[in-house]
C-alpha positions in Angstrom: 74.6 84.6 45.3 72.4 84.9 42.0 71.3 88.2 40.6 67.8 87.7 38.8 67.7 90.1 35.7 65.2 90.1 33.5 66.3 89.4 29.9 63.9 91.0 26.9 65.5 89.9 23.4 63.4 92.2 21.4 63.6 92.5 18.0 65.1 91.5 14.2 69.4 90.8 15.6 67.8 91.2 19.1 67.5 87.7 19.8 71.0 86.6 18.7 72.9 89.4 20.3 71.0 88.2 23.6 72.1 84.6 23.1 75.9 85.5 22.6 75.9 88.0 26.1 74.2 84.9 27.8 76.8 82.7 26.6 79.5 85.1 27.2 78.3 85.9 31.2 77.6 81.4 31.2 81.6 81.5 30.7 82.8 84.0 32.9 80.5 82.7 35.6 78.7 86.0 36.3 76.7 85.5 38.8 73.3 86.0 37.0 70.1 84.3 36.4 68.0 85.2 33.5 64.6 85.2 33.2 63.7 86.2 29.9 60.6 88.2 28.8 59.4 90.0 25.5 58.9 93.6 24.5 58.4 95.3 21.3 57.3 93.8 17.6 57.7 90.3 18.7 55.4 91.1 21.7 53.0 92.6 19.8 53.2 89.5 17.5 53.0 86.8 20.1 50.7 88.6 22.8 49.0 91.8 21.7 50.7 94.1 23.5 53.7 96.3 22.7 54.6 96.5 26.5 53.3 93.3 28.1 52.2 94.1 31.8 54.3 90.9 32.7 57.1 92.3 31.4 56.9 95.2 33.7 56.0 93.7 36.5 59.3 91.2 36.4 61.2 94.5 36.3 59.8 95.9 39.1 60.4 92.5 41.1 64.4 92.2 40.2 64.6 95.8 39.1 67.1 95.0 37.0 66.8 94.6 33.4 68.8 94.1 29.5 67.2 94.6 26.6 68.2 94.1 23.1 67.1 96.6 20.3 63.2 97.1 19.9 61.7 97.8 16.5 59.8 101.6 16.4 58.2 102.7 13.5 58.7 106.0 12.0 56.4 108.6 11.8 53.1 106.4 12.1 52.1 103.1 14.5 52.8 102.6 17.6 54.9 104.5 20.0 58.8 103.2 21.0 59.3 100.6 23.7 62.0 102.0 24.9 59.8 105.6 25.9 57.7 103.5 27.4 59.8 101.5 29.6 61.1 104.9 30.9 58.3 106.4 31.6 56.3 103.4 33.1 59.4 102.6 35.5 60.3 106.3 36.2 64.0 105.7 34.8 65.0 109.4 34.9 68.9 109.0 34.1 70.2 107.8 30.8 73.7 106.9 30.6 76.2 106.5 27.8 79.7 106.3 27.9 81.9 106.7 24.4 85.3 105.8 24.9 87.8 104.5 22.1 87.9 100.6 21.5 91.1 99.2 20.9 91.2 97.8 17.5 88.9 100.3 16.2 90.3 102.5 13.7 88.9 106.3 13.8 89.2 110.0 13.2 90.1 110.4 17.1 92.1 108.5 19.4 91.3 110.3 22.9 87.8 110.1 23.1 86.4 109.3 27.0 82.9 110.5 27.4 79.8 110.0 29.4 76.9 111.2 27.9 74.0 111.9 30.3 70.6 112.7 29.7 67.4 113.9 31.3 65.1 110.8 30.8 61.7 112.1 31.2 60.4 115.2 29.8 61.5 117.9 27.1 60.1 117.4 23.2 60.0 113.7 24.3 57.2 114.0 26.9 55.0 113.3 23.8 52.5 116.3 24.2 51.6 117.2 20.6 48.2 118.3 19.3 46.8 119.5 15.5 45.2 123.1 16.2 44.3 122.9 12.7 44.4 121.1 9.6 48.1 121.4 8.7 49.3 122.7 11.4 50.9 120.7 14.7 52.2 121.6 18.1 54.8 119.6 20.0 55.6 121.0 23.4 58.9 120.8 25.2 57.8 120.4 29.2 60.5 120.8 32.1 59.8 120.7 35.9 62.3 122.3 38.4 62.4 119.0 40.4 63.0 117.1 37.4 65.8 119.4 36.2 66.9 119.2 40.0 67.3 115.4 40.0 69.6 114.7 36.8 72.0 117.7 38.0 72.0 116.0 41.6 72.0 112.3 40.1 75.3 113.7 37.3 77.3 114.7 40.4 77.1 111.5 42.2 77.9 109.9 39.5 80.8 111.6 38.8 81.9 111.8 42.3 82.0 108.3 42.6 83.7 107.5 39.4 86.5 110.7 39.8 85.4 112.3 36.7 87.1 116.2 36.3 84.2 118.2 34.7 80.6 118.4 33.9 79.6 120.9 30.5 76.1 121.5 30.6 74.7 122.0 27.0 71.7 123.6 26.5 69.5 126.4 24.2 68.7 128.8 27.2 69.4 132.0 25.0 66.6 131.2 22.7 64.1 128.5 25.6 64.6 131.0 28.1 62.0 129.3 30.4 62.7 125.7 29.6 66.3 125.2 29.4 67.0 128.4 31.3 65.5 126.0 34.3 67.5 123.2 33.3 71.0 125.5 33.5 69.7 127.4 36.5 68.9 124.0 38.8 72.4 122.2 37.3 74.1 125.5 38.1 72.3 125.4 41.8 73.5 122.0 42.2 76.5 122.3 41.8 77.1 125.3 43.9 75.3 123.6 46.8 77.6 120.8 46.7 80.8 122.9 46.9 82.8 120.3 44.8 85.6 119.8 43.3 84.4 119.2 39.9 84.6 121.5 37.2 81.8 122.9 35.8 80.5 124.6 32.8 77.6 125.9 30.2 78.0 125.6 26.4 75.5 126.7 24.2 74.4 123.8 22.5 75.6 124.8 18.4 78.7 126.0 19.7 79.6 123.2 22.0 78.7 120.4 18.9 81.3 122.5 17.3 83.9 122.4 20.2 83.0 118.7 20.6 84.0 117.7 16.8 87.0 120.0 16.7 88.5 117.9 19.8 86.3 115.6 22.1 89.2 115.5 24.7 88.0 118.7 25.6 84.9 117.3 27.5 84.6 114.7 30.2 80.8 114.4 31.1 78.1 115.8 29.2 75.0 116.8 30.8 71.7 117.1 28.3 68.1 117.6 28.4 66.5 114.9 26.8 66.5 115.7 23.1 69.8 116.7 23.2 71.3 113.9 25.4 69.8 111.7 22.0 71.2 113.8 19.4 74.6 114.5 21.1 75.3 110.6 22.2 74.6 109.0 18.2 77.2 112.1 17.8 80.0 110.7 20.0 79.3 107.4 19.3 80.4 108.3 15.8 83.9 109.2 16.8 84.7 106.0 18.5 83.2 103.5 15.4 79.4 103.6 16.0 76.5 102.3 18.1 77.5 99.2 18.0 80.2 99.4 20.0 78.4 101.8 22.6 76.6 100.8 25.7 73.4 102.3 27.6 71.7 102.3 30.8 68.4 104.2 31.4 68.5 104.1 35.5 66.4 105.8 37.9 65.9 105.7 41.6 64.7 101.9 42.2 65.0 99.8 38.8 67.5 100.5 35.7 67.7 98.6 32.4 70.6 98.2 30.4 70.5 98.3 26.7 71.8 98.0 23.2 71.2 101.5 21.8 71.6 100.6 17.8 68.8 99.4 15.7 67.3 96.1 14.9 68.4 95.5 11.6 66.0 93.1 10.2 67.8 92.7 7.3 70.4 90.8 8.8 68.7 88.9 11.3 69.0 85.3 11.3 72.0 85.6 9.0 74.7 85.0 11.9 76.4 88.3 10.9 75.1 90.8 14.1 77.7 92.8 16.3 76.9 91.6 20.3 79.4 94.0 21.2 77.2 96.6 22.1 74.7 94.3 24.6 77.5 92.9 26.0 79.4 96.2 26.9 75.7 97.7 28.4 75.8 93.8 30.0 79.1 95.0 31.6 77.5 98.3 33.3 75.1 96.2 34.5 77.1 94.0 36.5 79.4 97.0 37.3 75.7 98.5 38.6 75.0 95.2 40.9 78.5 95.7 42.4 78.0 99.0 43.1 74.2 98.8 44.4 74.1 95.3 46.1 77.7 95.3 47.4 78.4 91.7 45.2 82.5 92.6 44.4 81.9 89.2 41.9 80.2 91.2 39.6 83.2 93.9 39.5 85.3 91.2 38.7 83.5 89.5 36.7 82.8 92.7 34.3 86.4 93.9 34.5 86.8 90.1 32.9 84.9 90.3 30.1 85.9 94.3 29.3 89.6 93.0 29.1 88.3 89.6 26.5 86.4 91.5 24.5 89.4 94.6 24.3 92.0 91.7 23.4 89.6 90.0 21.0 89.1 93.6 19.1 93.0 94.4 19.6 93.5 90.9 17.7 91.5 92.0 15.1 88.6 89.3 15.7 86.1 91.6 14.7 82.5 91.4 12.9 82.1 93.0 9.5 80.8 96.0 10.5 84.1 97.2 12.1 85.5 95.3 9.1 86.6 92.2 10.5 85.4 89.0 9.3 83.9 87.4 12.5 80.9 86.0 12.6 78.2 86.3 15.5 79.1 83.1 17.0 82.8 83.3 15.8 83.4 86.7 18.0 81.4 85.4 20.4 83.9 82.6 21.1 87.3 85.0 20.5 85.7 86.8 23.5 85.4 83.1 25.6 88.8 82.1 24.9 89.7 85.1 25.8 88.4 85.0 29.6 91.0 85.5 32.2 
């Protein structure tokens, strides 16, 4: 049985990231079919639209979807891809796991996170006006079913996976109403489902500061949007970076898996881009089909690749920026001849 998964390249490295997790999946015989469609500057460039409406509706027909880094401006033109996919496709959950890679020399060596973050509202609902010449609002929006959802969503998840505690950060001493909802509805949670998983509430400064003085300390990480951005780049950091950090923004019918680092234009077409981070959200992916259309070839077919590209990193086959001398293509195949 093939999975159809819609592919979307995106932008500058995009393209040659994609093409190294397709050749990757082609030689562990993952049981997927790509269908490939574009999003982001190259979209705009070849269609008109940031977003195509094509686009969209392949994800809503396979529901599945990995996407390679999309181009967003800063502080003028259009607004990010990766918001919009979100919101158009109601993909509530965003997922990040930061775990040490072996190989990869940091500051810490016991790092095992999950990062998960409200998808959907907060600062990032994108409500600002000018009341004035000079003078802006932005306003931070939360709904109790909204808040509800991620708390309910964050316990199945760690159910499933056995996971020993959920910290809840948040700012509810100063956003009372706000992030006083989102603590009260995780807290509620919780407490309905009687479980066996710890729980607890951190001030958002202090727990940063608890987080960097030992990141053992913390297991999953529950965040309200803005946060949930701002705290992931943070634990990516101890582990080597984004690029060797997956994502998945999933909600209740269609998910898309993603590389969460830039699109470096400057190096694209230059054979020199790290895949690692496509192909470890290409990973969750199939670990998502196993999990959600009962396929046990995906499992084994992700726990394949995780162990080729851990030995490839452990044998020091490496790209440049985790200071090996690999090319694109060149880790690409120390991760093929590495396939169980």
């Amino acid at each position: 049985m093939l999975h159809t998964v819609v592919l979307i390249p995106g932008d500058g490295i995009g393209p040659e990231v994609a093409d190294a997790v397709r050749a990757i999946f082609e030689a562990a015989g993952a049981p997927i079919a790509f269908v490939e469609h574009p999003a982001g500057q190259s979209a705009l460039d070849r269609t008109g639209e940031l977003l195509p409406e094509t686009t969209l509706a392949a994800i809503r027909e396979h529901h599945v979807a990995l996407k390679g880094p999309c181009t967003t401006p800063i502080g003028t033109g259009f607004r990010s891809v990766n918001v919009a996919l979100r919101k158009e496709l109601k993909l509530f959950a965003a997922v990040r796991p930061v775990r040490n890679m072996p190989g990869v020399r940091t500051r810490f060596d016991d790092v095992d996170l999950v990062i998960v973050r409200e998808n959907t509202e907060g600062l990032y609902s994108g409500v600002e006006n000018e009341i004035t010449e000079g003078v802006v609002t932005s306003m931070k929006v939360a709904t109790q079913s909204a808040c509800r959802r991620i708390a309910e969503w964050t316990l199945d998840y760690a159910e499933k996976r056995a996971h020993r505690k959920i910290t809840v950060l948040h700012k509810a001493n100063i956003m009372k109403l706000t992030d006083g909802m989102f603590i009260r509805e995780a807290r509620a949670a919780h407490e309905a489902r009687n479980s066996d998983i710890a729980y607890e509430e951190l001030i958002i400064d202090a727990g940063l500061m608890r987080l960097v003085q030992n990141p053992a300390d913390f297991d999953i990480l529950l965040c309200e949007n803005l946060y949930g951005d701002l705290v992931s780049d943070l634990c990516a950091g101890f582990v080597g970076g984004l690029g060797v950090t997956p994502g998945a923004n999933i909600g209740a019918v269609d998910a898309v898996f993603e590389a969460v680092h830039g699109s470096a234009p400057t190096i694209a077409g230059k054979n020199i881009a790290n895949p690692l981070a496509l192909l470890m959200s290409g990973v969750m992916m199939l670990n998502h089909l196993a999990e959600t259309r009962d396929d046990p070839k995906c499992a084994n077919v992700a726990q394949r690749i995780k162990a080729a590209y851990d030995a490839a990193l452990s044998d020091g086959q490496t790209t440049a920026d985790l200071g090996g001398g690999c090319s694109t293509s060149k880790f690409t195949e120390a991760v093929v001849t590495r396939l169980a």
